[in-house]
N, C-alpha and C positions, 0 to 999 in steps of 0.2 A: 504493500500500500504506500502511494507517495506520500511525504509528509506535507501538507499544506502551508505550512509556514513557508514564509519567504524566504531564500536563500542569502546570507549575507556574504559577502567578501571584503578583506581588506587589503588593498595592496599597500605596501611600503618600498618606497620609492617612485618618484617622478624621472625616471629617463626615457629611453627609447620603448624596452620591455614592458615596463608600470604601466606608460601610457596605452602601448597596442594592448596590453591585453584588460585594460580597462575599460577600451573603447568598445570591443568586438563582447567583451559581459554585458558591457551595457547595450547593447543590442538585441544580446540573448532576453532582454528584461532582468537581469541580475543585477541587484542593488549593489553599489561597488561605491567604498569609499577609501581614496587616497590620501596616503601623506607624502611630504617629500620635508626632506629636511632644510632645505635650503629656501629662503625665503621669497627670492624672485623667481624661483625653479626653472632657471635656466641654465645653460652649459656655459664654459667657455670653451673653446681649441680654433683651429686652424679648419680643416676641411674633413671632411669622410667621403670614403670613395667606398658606395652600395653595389653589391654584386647583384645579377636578376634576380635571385632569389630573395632577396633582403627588398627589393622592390614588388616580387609579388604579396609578399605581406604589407606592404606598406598600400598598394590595392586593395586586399582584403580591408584593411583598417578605412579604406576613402580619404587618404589623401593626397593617393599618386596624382593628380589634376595640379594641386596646388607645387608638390614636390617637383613635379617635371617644369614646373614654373619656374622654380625659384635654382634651379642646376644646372647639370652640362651633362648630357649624353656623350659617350666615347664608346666606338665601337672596338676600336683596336690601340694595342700597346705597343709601343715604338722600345724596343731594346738597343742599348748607343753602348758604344766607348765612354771612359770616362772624358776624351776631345768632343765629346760630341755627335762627333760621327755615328749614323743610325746604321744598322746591319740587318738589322730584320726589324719587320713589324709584321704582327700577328696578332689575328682575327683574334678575339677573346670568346669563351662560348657562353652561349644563355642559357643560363641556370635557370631565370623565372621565363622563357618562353618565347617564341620567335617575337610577340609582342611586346617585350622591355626591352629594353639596350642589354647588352651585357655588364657595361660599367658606369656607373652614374655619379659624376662628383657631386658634393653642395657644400657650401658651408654648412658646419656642424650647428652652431646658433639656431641659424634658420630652419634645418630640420625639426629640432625640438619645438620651437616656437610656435609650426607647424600642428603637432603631433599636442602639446599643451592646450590649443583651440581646438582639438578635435574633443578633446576629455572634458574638457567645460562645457562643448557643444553636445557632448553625450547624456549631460545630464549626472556624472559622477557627480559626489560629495569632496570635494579638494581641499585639505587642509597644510597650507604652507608654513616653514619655520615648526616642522612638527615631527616626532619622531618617538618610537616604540621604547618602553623603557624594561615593559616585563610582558611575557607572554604567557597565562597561566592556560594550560588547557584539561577537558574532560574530555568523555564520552559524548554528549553533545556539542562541544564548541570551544571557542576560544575569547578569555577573556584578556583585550589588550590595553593597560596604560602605558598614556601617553607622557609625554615632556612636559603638555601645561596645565595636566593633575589630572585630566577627565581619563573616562575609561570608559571601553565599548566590548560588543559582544558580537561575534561572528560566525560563520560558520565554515569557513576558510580566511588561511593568511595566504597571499604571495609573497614573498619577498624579492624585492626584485632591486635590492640595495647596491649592486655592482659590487666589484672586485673587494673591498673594503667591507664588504658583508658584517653588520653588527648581528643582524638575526642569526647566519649563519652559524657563529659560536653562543649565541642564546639558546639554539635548538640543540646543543651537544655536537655539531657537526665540527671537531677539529682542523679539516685540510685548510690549508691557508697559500694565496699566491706566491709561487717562487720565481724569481727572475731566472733568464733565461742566456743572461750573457751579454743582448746586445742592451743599447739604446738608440730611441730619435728624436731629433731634432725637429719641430715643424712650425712652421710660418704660412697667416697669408697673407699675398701679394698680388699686387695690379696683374692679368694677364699681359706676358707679351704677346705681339702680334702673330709669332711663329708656332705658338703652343696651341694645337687644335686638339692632340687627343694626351694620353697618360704617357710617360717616358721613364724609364728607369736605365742607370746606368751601373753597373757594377763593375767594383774597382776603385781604384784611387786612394783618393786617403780615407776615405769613406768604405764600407760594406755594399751600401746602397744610394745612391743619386735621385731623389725622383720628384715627379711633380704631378697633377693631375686638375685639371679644370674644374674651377665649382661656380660657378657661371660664364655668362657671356664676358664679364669684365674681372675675373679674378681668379686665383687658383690657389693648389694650397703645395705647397715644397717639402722636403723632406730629406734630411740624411742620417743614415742608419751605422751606426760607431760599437766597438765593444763599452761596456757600462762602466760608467766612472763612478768615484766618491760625488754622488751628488751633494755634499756639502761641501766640496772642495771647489765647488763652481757656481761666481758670486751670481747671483740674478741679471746684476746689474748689465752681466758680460756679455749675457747671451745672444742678443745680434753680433755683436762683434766674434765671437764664438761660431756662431753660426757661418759666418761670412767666413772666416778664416778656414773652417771647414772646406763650404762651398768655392772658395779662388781657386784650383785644381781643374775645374769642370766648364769644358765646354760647351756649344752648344746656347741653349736660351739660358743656362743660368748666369752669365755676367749681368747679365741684364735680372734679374735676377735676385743675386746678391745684392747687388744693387739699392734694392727696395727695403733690403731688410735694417731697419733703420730703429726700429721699436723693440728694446730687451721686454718688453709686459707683452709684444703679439709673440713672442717665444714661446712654445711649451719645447720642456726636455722630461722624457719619462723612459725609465726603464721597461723593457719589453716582461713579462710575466706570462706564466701559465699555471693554469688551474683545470683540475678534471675530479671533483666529488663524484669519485664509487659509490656504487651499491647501492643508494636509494637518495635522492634528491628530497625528501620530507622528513618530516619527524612526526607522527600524528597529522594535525589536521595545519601544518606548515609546511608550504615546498618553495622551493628555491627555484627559482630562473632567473635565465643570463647570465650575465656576469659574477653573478652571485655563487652560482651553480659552475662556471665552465671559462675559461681564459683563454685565449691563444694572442702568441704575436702577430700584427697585421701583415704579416707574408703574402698570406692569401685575400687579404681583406674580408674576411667572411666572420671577425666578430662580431661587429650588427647585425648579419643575417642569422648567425645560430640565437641571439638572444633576441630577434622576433619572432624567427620557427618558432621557437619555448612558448611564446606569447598567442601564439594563431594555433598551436596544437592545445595548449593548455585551455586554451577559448570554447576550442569543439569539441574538447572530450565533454569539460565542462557543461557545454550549452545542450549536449546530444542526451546527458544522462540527466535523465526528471528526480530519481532518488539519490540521495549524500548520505545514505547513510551507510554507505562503504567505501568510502571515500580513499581508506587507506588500499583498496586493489584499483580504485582509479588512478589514483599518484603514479601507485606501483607502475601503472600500465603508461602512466605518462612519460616516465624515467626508460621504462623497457623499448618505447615507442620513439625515446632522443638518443638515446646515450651512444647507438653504436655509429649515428652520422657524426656525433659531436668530440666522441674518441676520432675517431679519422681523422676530420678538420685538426682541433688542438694538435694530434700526434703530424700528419703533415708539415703543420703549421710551423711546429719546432724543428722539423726537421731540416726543413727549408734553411730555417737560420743558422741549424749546429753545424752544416755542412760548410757554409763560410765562416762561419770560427773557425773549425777544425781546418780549412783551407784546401778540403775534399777538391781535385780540379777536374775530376773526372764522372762527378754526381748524376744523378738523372733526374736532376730539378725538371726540366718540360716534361719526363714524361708523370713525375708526382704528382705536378700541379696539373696534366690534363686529367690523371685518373681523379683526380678529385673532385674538379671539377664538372666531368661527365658525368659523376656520380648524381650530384647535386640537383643537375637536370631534374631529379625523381622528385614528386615533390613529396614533404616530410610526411 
């Protein structure tokens, strides 16, 4: 017998994840109420570059119309010398469908911003500057206080707090992100005139060189180094760090470098990976995204596995009328991710260990096609 009671959910965290799968419950008619810890609930960075597949959930959510607005389609990726010089470019494949691009830059800002007026437009409950402080659960549900003293009752959490997961070790789940060796640099910058599609160059002083369009008038840059003492490197430095980097490399980065004039448009972060075994919940709490699973952006495919989490977790969700087994739902959530998401992460890193290790004989193309061929399928 169904239970007639209304279903409740809470997500915690407003990013990419929080948002999509807040939007596609509240669709299902699932009351869904958000916090996000940060009070303007926006991002800061440089650019994100969306694979098809990260763009057919971004479909399912409704707000590819506005996303393919505010970005840059790129069919194919230009591989250079570190002079500059291009040697190949190659087709990329589509993951979300002969109808998406295969690669999609935007600014990262305006993605979110995007995806925030979908949740408000969904009719969630959105509570900013707000954040879980204890989760007590039973056999019926989940009772969550908050930071500014009130407490509420549920009958699913998501956690969808990213790599930094406070829930994550609330719920007893130990694994915690481990760097991975390298780091990157990334900026954005005015497009130049020459820069039509993504380019990477491997080599130099750098691991990796690259760039990739996030609209008509701007892009976002990038160079990938073994990891340093991030506290040995003042803030202040980071353009001129970044530039000093970047002077080796031909091609459209003089122009480039150039631009990079603002040490606050700098991010520098260590690359990490995360892969939580064995079950993704704890009771009536489960994890996605970032939260759940890390990889270096080798492949660019971390915002596409932590939307899958968000469009699968929607429709198991929205398909089953009864929660009161919730725990072989989960189950069947984790059993129904874990083995594309082992892939991606293990690819992911391998991609990178092989230029640490300075592997010269690797079969990077043929990894990242199986991977990518894979991905076709959809979750």
């Amino acid at each position: 017998m169904n239970d007639p009671r209304p279903r409740t959910v809470l997500v915690i965290g407003g990013g990419a994840s929080g948002n999509a799968v807040t939007v596609l419950l509240r669709r299902a008619g699932i009351p869904v109420e958000l916090i996000e810890a940060k009070r303007d609930w926006n991002v800061l960075g440089s650019g994100i570059t969306l694979q098809g597949n990260a763009l057919r959930v971004l479909r399912e959510v409704g707000v590819w119309d506005k996303v393919r607005e505010s970005g840059y389609a790129v069919d194919a990726v230009g591989l250079a010398a570190p002079d500059g010089s291009v040697f190949h470019v190659q087709q990329d494949i589509r993951t979300g469908g002969d109808d998406l691009p295969p690669i999609f830059g935007m600014q990262r800002p305006q993605l979110q911003e995007i995806l925030c007026e979908a949740v408000l437009e969904s009719g969630a409950t959105v509570r900013l500057g707000t954040t879980a402080e204890e989760l007590v659960q039973d056999a019926s549900g989940v009772t969550a206080r908050f930071s500014d003293g009130t407490e509420g009752r549920y009958d699913l959490v998501i956690a969808a707090d990213g790599v930094g997961s406070h829930t994550r070790a609330m719920i007893g789940i130990s694994d915690k992100p481990e760097p991975t060796g390298m780091a990157i640099w990334r900026v954005p910058v005015p497009r130049p005139e020459s820069v039509e599609r993504m380019n990477l160059a491997y080599g130099g002083t750098c691991y990796i060189a690259g760039y990739c369009p996030t609209s008509k008038n701007t892009i976002y840059a990038y160079l990938v180094e073994a990891n340093r003492d991030r506290a040995s490197i003042d803030p202040a430095s980071y353009a001129d760090e970044m530039r000093r980097l970047a002077a080796p490399y031909g091609g459209a980065w003089p122009e480039i470098a150039a631009s990079i004039t603002d040490p606050a448009e700098v991010n520098y972060t260590w690359f990490e990976r995360l892969l939580v075994e064995g079950s993704w919940h704890r009771g009536r709490v489960v994890l996605i995204g970032d939260a759940a699973h890390v990889c270096p952006p080798t492949l660019a495919q971390g915002a596409a596995m932590s939307l899958e989490d968000a469009s699968v977790l929607a429709e198991m969700l929205s398909e089953e009328q009864d929660w009161s087994s919730l725990d072989a739902l989960l189950t069947g959530f984790y059993e129904r991710r874990i083995d594309r998401v082992r892939m991606v992460v293990e690819a992911s890193v391998q991609l990178g260990q092989w230029q640490l290790d300075g592997v010269r004989d690797a079969d990077a193309p043929g990894l990242m096609g199986r991977t990518m061929s894979a991905l076709k399928e959809t979750p």
